[in-house]
C-alpha positions in Angstrom: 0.0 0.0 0.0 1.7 3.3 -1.3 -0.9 5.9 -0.3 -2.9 6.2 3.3 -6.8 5.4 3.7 -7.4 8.7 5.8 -10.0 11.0 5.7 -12.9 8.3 4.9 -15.8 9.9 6.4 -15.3 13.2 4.8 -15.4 11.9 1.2 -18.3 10.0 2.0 -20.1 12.3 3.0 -19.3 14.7 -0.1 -20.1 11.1 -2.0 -23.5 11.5 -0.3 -24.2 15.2 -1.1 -22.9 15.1 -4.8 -22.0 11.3 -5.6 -19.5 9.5 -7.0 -17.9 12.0 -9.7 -15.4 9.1 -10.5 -15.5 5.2 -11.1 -12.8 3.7 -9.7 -10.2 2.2 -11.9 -9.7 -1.4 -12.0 -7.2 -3.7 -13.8 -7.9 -7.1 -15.2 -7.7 -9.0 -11.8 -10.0 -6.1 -10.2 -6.9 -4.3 -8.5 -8.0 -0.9 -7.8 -5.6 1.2 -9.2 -7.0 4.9 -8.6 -10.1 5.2 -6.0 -9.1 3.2 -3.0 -10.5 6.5 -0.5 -13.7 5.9 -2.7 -13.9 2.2 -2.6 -13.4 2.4 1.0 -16.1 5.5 1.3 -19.0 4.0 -0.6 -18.3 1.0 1.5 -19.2 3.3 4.5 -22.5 4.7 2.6 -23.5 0.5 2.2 -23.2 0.7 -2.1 -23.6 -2.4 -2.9 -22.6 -1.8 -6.7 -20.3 0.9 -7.6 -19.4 2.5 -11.4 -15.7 1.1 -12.6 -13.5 1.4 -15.8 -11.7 -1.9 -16.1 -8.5 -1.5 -17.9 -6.1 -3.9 -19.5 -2.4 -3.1 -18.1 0.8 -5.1 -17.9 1.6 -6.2 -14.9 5.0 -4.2 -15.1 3.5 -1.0 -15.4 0.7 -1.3 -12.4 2.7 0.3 -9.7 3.6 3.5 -12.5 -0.4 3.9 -13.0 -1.0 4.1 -9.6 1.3 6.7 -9.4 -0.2 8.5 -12.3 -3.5 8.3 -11.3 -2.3 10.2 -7.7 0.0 12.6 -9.5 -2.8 15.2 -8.6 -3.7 14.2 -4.9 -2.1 16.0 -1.7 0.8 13.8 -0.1 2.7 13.3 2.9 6.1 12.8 2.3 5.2 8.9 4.1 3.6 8.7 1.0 6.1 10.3 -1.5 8.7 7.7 -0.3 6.9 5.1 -0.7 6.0 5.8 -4.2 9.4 6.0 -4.7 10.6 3.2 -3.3 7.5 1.2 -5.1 9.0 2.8 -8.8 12.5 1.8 -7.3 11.4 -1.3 -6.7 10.3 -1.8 -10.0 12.6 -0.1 -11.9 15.0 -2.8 -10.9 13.2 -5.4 -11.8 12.6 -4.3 -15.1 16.2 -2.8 -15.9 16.7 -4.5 -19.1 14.1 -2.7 -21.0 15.4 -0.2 -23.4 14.9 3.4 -22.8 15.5 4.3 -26.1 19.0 4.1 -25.9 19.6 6.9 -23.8 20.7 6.5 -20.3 18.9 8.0 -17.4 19.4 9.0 -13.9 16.6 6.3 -12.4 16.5 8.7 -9.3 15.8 11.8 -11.4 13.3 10.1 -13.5 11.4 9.1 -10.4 11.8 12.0 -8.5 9.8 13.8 -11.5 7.3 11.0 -11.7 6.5 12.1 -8.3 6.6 15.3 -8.5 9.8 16.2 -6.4 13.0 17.5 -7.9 15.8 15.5 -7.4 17.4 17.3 -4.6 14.7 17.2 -2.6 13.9 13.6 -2.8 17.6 13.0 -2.3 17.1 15.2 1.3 13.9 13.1 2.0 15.7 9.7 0.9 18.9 10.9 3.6 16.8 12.0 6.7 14.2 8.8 5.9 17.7 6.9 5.8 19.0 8.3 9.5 16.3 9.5 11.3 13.2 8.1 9.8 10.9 9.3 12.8 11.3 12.8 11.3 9.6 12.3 8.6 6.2 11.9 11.1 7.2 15.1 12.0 7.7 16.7 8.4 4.0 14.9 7.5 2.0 16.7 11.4 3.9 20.0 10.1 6.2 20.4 13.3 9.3 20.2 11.4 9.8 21.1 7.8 11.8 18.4 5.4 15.0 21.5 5.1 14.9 21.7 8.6 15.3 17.9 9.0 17.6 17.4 6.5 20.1 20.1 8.0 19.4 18.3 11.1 21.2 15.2 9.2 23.5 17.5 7.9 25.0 18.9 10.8 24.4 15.8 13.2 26.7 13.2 10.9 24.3 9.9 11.0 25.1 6.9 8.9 25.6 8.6 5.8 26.9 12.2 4.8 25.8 13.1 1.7 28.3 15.1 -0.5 27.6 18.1 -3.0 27.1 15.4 -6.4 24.7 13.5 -4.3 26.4 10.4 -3.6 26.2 9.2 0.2 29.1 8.0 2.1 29.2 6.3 5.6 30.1 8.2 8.6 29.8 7.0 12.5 26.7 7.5 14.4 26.2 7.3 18.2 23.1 6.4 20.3 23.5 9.8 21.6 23.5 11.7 18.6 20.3 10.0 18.0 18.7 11.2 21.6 19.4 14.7 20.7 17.5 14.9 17.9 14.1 16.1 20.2 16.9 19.1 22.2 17.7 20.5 18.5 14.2 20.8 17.3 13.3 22.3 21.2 10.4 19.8 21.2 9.4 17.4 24.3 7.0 15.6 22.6 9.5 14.0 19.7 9.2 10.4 19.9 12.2 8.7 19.0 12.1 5.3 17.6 
């Protein structure tokens, strides 16, 4: 699951005042690939049939439609990473197919697929990487993904990443880690 079920009750209540404006889309096994929130909304309301477009896709390219088909919808940066560690995922799986002969920087092709530029994804991908309970607080708001990534920056953590992006491994303490909630001046941090 790349994208969170939240916020149910409020689209099915705008479901009830106005209806369903979209079918869901379904692939060949009946995969929903865009209108999960619905699906889950009219289930709510008690629909016992709901209006679908079936589509015929590879198998290869699911995970790619289902980022399509969210390109427009508000994300936490929970969700960003893991669309791009689903595209990742199947990027490598599918490395031998041509691209047309040109060769491509995988992250910088994903990183637009998502909607990110590449240095910020690289900044998510490093503070995910050391301190992945910031990211929570990037996603509530407390914390802002800069703030978090100069956190990484200035801190050291398992990785230091260098000015051409490449990451290189640098000693962490347990220490380092309990400080993290003293730099951002917050009690309530919960440290994993």
């Amino acid at each position: 699951e790349i994208y969170d079920l939240d916020d149910i009750d409020e689209l099915a209540a705008s479901i009830e005042q106005v209806g369903l404006l979209n079918p869901l889309v379904i692939d060949r096994d009946n995969q929903v690939i865009s209108g999960n929130r619905r699906l889950e909304a009219v289930k709510v309301l008690g629909w016992d049939v709901v209006e679908v477009n079936r589509i015929d896709v590879d198998d290869n390219d699911v995970v790619k439609l289902i980022v399509h088909h969210n390109h427009t919808r508000i994300k936490k940066y929970r969700e960003l990473l893991r669309e791009y560690h689903s595209l990742n995922d199947s990027h490598e799986r599918h490395q031998g197919k041509r691209n047309g002969g040109k060769k491509q920087d995988r992250r910088e092709v994903i990183a637009k697929t998502i909607g990110l530029n590449r240095t910020a994804l690289t900044r998510l991908l490093s503070v995910e990487k050391e301190f992945p309970e910031l990211v929570e607080r990037i996603d509530e708001g407390a914390i802002t993904l800069g703030q978090a990534y100069n956190y990484v920056r200035r801190n050291g953590g398992k990785t230091n990443q260098s000015k051409h992006g490449e990451t290189t491994p640098i000693p962490v303490s347990n220490e380092l880690k309990k400080s993290v909630a003293d730099y951002f001046d917050s009690d309530d941090l919960i440290l994993l």
